[in-house]
C-alpha positions as semicolon CSV with decimal commas, in nm:
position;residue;x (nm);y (nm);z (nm)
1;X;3,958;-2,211;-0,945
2;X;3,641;-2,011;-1,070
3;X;3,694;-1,683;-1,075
4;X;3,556;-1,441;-0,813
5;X;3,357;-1,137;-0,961
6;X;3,350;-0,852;-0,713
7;X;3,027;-0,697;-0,650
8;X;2,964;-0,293;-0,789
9;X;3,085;-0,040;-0,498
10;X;2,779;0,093;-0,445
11;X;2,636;-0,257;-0,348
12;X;2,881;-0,344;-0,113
13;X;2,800;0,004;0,066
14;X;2,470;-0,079;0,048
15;X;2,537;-0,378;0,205
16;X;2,692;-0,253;0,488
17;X;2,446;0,045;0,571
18;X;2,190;-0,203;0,570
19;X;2,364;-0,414;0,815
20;X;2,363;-0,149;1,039
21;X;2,059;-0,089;1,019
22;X;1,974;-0,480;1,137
23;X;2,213;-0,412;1,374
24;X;2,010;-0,114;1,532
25;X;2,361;0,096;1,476
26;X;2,148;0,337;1,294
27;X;1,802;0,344;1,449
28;X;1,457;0,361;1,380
29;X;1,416;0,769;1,317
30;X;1,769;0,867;1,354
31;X;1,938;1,051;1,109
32;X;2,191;0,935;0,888
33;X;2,565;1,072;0,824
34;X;2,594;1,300;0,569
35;X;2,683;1,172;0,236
36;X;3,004;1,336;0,241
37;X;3,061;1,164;0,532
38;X;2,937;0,841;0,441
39;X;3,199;0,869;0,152
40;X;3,465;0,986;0,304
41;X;3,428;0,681;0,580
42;X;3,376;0,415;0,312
43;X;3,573;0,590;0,081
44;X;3,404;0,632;-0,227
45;X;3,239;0,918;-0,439
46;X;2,956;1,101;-0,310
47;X;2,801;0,929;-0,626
48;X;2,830;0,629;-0,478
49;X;2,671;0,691;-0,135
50;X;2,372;0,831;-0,336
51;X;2,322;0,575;-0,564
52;X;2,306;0,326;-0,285
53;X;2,112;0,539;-0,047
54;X;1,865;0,563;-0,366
55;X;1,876;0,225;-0,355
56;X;1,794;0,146;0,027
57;X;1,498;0,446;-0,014
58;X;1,357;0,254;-0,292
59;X;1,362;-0,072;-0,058
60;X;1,198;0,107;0,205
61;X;1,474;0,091;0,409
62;X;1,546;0,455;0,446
63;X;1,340;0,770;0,372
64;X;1,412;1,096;0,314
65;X;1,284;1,431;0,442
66;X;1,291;1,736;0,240
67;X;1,496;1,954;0,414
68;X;1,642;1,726;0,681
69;X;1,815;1,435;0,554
70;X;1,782;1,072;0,543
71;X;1,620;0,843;0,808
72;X;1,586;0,522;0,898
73;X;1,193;0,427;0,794
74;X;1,001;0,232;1,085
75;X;0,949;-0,145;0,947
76;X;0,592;-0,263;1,092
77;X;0,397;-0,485;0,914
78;X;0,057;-0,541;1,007
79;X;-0,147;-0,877;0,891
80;X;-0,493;-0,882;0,790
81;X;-0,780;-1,124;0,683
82;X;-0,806;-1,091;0,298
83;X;-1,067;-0,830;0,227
84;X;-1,095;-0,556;-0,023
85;X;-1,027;-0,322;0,247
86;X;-1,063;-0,349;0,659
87;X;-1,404;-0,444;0,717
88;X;-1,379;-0,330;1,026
89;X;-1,143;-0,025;1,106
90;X;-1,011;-0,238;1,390
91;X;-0,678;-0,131;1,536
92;X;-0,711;0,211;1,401
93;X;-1,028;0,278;1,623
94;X;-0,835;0,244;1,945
95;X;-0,830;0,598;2,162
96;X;-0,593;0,795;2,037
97;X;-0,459;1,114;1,857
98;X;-0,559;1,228;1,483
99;X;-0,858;1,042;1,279
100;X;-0,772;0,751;1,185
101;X;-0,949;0,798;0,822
102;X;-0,865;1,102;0,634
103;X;-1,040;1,183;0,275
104;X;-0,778;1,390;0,068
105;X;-1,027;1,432;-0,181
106;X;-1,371;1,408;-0,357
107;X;-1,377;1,459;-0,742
108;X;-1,563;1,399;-1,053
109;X;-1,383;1,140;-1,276
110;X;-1,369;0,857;-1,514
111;X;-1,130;0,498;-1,436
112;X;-0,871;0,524;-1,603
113;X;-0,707;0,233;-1,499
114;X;-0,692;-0,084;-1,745
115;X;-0,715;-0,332;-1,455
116;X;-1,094;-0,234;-1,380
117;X;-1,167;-0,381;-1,757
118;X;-1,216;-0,703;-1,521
119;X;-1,451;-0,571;-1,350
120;X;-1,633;-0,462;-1,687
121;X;-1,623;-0,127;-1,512
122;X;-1,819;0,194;-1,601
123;X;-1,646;0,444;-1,849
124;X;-1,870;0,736;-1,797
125;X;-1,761;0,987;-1,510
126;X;-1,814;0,885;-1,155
127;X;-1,784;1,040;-0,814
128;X;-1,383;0,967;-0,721
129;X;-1,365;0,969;-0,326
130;X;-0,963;0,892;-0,215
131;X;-0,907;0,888;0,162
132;X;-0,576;0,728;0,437
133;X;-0,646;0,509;0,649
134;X;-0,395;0,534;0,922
135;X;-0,317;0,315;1,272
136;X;-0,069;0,513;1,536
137;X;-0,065;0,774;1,292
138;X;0,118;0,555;1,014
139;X;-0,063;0,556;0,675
140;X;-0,166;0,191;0,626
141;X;-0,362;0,195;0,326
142;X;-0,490;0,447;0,054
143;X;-0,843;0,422;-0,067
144;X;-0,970;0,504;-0,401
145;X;-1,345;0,457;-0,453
146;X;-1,511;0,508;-0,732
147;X;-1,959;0,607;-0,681
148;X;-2,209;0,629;-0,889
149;X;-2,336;1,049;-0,928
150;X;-2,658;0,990;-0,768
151;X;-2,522;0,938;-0,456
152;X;-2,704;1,193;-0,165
153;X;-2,531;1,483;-0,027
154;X;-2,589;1,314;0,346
155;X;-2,414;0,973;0,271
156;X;-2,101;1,193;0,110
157;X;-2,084;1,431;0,425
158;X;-2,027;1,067;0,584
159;X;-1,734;1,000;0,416
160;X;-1,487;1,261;0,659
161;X;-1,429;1,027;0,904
162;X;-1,528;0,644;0,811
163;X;-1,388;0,434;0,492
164;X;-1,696;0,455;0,203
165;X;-1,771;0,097;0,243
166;X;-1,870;0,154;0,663
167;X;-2,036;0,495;0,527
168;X;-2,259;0,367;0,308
169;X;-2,387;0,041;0,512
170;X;-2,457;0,294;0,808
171;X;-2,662;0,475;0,579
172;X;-2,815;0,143;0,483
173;X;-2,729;-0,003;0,152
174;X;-2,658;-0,372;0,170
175;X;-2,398;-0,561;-0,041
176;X;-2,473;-0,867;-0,196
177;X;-2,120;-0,989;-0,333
178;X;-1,743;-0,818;-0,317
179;X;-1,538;-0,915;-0,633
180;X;-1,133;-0,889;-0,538
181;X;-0,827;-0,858;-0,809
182;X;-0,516;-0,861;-0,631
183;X;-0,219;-0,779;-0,794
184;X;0,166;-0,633;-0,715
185;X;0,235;-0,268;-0,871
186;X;0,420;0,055;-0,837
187;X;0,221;0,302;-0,636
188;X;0,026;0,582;-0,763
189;X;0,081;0,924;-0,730
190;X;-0,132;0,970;-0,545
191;X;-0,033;0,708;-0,300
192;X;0,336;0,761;-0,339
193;X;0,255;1,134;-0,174
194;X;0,039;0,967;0,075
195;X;0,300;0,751;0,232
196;X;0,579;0,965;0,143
197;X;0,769;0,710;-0,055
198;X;0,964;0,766;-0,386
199;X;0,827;0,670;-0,748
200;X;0,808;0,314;-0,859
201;X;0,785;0,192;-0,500
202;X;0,603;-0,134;-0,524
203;X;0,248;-0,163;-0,346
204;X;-0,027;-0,434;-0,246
205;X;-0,308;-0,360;-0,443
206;X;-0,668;-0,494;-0,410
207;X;-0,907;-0,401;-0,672
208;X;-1,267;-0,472;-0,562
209;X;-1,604;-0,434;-0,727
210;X;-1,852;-0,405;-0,423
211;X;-2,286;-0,526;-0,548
212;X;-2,576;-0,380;-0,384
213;X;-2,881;-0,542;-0,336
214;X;-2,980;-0,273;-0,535
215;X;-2,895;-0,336;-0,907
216;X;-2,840;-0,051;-1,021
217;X;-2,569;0,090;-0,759
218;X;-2,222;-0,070;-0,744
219;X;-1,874;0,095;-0,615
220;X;-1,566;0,012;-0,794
221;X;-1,200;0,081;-0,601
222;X;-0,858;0,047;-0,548
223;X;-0,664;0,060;-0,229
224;X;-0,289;0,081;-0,228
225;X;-0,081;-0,043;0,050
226;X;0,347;-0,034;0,043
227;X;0,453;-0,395;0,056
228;X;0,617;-0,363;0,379
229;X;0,340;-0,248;0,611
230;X;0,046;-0,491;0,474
231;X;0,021;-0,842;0,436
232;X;-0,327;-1,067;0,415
233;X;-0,424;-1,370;0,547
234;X;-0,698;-1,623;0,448
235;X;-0,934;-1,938;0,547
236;X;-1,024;-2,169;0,388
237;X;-1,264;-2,488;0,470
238;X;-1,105;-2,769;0,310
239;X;-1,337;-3,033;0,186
240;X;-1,347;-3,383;0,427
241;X;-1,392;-3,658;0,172
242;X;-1,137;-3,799;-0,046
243;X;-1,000;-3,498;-0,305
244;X;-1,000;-3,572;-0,676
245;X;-0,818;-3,422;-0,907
246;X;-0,552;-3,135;-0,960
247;X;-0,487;-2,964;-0,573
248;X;-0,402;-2,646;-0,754
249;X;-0,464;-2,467;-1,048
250;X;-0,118;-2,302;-1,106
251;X;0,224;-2,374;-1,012
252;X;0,511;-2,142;-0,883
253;X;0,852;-2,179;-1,040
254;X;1,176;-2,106;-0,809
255;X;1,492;-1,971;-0,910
């Protein structure tokens, strides 16, 4: 007979909380027992009950609120055509309370980041614009575009209420090509503050690299969404005649 390896406590508790959760015994908003409740109802340690509340938080399960307690965290997921960011603000432009782009701030600074080196990305100091982009009020995504200096005082004042992309093609400057890196990584801190969610949270990121008609002007950026409120689609046009060749360039191994 093989032998049966039980699971760590703190799993199985998390286990169960989370089945409540599917369950809708805890709801959406509601706050949780205490954890000295929690352990004295599945008795365990209060150690315990953190470590696997840590665990749900870090699954974006549950959230916490400084000074309140624990919550459930609402679970929407919104799908969107593959883009570097919305082209269109879409959903978030419906009627309705609050702006639905907010610009937390506009610095002076270099990228830092190693993943722009794809982009062969300026190194000299650039004008750092990072702004929400919220739909019911729920942070979507966070925004991180980097400008070249020269950019006039009128197209910045834009930037208050509109992502920089729709800013700057109301102002008039055309783009000729959008270059995309997509990749999986733990949010920033600025983004983790953003959409209140702890460190090492894992986040959709699209890097783009947007070209103006104009060659000397080009915007580099980031935006960070949490894996559980974003997901993209895409199209593709698939060729009629007969299809030579590899059908893929990679492959995916399963576990």
């Amino acid at each position: 007979m093989p032998k049966v390896v039980a699971s760590p406590l703190h799993e199985q508790v998390r286990k169960k909380i989370t089945r409540r959760v599917v369950e809708n015994e805890y709801k959406v908003g509601e706050l949780l027992p205490s954890v000295s409740a929690l352990a004295d109802e599945f008795g365990v340690s209060s150690i315990t009950i953190k470590r696997a509340l840590r665990d749900l938080q870090s699954t974006g399960i549950l959230r916490t609120v400084p000074g309140l307690g624990i919550f459930v965290r609402e679970r929407r997921r919104l799908v969107r055509e593959l883009d570097f960011c919305f082209t269109s603000l879409g959903e978030a432009q419906r009627p309705g309370p609050g702006r639905p782009v907010h610009v937390t701030s506009i610095t002076r600074e270099r990228i830092l980041d190693p993943a722009f080196s794809a982009f062969d990305a300026p190194t000299g100091t650039m004008l750092c614009v990072r702004s929400i982009l919220s739909i019911d009020e729920v942070p979507i995504l966070f925004d991180t575009s980097y400008l070249p200096l020269s950019l006039k005082d009128k197209v910045v004042d834009e930037f208050g209420d509109k992502l920089v992309s729709e800013a700057l093609r109301d102002q008039g400057t055309c783009f000729r090509m959008t270059r995309l890196l997509i990749d999986a990584a733990p949010a920033s801190d600025e983004a983790q503050q953003a959409f209140g969610i702890p460190n090492g949270y894992p986040t959709l990121r699209r890097l783009y690299h947007l070209i103006a008609v104009d060659p000397f002007f080009s915007v580099f950026g980031i935006v960070e969404s949490p894996f559980d409120r974003l997901a993209c689609s895409i199209e593709m046009d698939l060729p009629t005649g007969k299809i030579t060749g590899p059908r893929s360039t990679g492959s995916m191994n399963h576990s």
